[in-house]
C-alpha positions in Angstrom: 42.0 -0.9 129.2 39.8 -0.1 126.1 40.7 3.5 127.1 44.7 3.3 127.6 44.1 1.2 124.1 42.4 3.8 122.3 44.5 6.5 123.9 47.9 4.2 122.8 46.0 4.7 119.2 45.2 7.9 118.9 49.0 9.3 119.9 50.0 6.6 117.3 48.0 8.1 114.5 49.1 11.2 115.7 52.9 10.7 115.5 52.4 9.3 112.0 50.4 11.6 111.1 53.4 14.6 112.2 55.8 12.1 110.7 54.0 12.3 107.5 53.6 16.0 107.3 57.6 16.4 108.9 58.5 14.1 106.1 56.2 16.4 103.2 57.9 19.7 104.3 60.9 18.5 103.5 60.3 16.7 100.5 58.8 20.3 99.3 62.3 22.1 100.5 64.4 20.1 98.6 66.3 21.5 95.4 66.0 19.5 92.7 68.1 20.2 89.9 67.9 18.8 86.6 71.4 18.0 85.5 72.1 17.2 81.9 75.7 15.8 80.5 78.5 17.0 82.2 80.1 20.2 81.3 82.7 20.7 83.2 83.8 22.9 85.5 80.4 24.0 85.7 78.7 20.7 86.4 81.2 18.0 86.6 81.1 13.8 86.8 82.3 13.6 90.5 83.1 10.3 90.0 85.8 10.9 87.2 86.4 14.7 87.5 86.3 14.4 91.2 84.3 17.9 91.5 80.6 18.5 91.3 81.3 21.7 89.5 80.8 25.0 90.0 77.3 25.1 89.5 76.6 22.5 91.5 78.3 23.9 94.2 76.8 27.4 93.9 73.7 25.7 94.7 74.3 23.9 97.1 75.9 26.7 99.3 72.9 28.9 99.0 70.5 26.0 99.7 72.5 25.0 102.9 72.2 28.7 103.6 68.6 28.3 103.8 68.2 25.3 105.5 66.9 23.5 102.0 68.3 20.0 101.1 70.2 19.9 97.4 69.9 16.8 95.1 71.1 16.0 91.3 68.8 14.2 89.4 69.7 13.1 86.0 67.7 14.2 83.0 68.0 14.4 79.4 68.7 17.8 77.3 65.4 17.5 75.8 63.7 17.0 78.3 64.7 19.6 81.2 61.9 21.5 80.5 59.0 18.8 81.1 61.1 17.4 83.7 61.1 21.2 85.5 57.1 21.1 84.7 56.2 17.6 86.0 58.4 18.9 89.2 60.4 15.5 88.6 63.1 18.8 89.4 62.4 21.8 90.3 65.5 24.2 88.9 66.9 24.4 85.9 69.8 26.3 83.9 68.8 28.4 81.5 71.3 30.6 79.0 70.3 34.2 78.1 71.3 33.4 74.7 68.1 31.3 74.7 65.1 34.3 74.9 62.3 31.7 74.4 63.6 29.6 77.3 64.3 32.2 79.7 60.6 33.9 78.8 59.6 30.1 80.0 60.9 30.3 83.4 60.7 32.5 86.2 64.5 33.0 86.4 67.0 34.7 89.2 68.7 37.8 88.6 72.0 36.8 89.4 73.5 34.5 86.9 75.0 31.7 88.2 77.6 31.4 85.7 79.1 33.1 82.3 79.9 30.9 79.6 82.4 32.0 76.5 82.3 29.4 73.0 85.5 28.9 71.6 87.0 27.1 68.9 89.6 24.1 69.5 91.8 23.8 66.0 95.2 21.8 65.3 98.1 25.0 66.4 99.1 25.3 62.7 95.1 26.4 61.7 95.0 30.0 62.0 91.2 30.4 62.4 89.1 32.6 64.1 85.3 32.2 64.5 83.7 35.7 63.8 81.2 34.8 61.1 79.6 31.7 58.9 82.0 32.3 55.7 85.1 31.5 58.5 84.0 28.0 58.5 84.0 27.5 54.5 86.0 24.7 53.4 86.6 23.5 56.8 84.6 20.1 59.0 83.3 21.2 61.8 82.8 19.4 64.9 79.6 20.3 67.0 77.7 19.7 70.2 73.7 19.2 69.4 72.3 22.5 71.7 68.9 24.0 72.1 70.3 27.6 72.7 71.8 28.2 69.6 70.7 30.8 67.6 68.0 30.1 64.6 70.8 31.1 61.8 73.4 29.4 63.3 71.3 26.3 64.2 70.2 26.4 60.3 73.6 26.0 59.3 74.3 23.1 61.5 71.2 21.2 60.2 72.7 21.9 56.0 76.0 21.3 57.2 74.9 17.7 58.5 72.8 17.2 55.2 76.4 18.4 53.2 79.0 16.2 55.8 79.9 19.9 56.8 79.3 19.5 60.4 79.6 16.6 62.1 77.0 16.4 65.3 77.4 15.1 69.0 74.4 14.3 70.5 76.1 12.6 73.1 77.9 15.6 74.7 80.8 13.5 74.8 84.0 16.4 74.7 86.1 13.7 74.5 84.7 12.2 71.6 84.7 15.3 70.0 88.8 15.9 70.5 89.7 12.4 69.4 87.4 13.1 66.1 89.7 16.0 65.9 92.7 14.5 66.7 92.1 11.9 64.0 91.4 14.2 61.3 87.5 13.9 61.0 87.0 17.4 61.5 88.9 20.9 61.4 87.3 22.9 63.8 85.7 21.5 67.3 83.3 24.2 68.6 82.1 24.3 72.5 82.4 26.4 75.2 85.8 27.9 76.4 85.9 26.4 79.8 85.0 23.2 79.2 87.0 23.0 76.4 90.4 24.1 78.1 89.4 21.9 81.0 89.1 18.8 79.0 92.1 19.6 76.3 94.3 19.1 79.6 92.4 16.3 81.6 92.8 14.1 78.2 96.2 15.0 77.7 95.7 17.5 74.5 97.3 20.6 75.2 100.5 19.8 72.5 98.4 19.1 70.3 95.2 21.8 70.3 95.0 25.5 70.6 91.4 27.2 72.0 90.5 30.5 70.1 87.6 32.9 71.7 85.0 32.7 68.9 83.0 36.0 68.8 80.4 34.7 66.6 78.6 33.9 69.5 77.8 36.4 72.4 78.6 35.6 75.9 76.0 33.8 77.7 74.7 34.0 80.7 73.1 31.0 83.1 70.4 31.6 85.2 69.0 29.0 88.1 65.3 29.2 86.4 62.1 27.5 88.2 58.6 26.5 86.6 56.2 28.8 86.4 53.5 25.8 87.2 55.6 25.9 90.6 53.9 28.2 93.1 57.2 28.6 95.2 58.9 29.6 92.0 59.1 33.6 92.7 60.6 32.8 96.3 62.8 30.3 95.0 64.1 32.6 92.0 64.5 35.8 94.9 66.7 33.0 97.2 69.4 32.0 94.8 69.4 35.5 93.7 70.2 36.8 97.1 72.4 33.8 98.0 74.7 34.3 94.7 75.2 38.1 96.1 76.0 36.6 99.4 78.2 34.4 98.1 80.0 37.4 95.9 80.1 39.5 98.9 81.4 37.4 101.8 84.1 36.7 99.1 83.4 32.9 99.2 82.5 32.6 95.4 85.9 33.8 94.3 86.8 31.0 96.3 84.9 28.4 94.7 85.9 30.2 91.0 89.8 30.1 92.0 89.0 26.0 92.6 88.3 25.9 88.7 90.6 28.3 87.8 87.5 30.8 86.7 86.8 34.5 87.0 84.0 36.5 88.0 81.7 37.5 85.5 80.3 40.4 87.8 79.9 43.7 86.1 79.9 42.1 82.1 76.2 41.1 82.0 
């Protein structure tokens, strides 16, 4: 009896114990990826846009591909990077626009998306972004950013100081339009994309046109992983490969046609 007991015990412990290691693995092959505001189409408010984004889905193809779970967990702009460090996530987005961050990361090679900024103006503004002296004498309307360049982030800072530039800290694109729409400001600056995607969802299109504002150079997003994480190197090489996979089995220009996107292939 004490034998059948201790036996009982011992394939107990033993079950627990694989359950516990089971249960570890796949903690440690999860995805993890730090999501910030919405930005739309590339990472979207399911609830209200009723898309993930294409981001989002990007990477959760190529972790489905290899056998990984995905999850979202919320974090704040600021804070993606000690969020990535901690290993509260595990991938982040970083813009090659941004040297410092991407020097901070161990980063794929494929860029997961390309992102153009543009202007939004009333349709009787003819304006075009190309340098500073095109925004003298005009409000302008800004999301707060950490990959910004230094001169350009310089002039946002003065311009807040001079009631230049008025700042969203909020990411709120909505906000933003109806700040235009009301007169606050002249010129609402933000990436193309989101910009045309939320000018329709709110019902502005009459009312605003989006102008492709060459001050800034295109920008390219790369999945980018901790270099405190010691799976980071295989973890950049499998989005890599899985974005290629993706581009050659023809099922990313599938997911791009959903938001009405284009390959960026071939431009970085």
């Amino acid at each position: 009896m004490l034998r059948g007991n201790s036996g009982v015990s011992y394939v107990c412990l033993g079950l627990i114990c694989a359950i516990s290691l089971f249960s570890r693995q796949i903690e440690a092959e999860e995805l993890r990826y730090g999501r910030l505001y919405p930005y739309c189409p590339y990472t979207c408010d399911f609830e209200k846009d009723g898309q993930q984004g294409l981001v989002i889905d990007i990477m959760m193809a190529v972790t489905a591909m290899n056998g990984m779970t995905y999850r979202n967990v919320p974090v704040p702009s600021k804070r993606k990077f000690t969020a990535l460090d901690s290993d509260f996530s595990n991938v982040t987005t970083v813009w090659s626009t941004n040297k410092e961050a991407m020097a901070s990361v161990v980063s794929a090679e494929e860029a997961i998306v390309a992102v153009r900024w543009g202007t939004a103006t009333r349709k009787d503004l003819n304006f075009t972004f190309r340098t500073l002296e095109d925004l003298k004498g005009l409000i302008l309307i800004s999301a707060a950013s950490t990959d910004y360049s230094q001169e350009f982030e310089k002039f946002l800072q003065d311009g807040r100081k001079s009631g230049q530039v008025l700042m969203l800290f909020d990411e709120n694109q909505e906000r933003g339009l109806k700040l235009l729409s009301r007169g606050r400001g002249d010129v609402y600056l933000y990436g193309m994309d989101p910009l045309e995607y939320r000018i329709k969802k709110s019902g502005y299109s009459d009312e605003f046109k989006i102008t492709y504002a060459p001050y800034f150079p295109t920008a390219y997003v790369y999945p980018g992983f901790s270099r405190n994480n010691p799976k980071a190197q295989e973890y950049a090489a499998m989005m890599t490969d899985g974005i290629r996979e993706l581009r050659r089995t023809g099922r990313l220009a599938k997911m791009l046609a959903v938001y009405g996107l284009t390959d960026w292939a071939g431009d970085e």
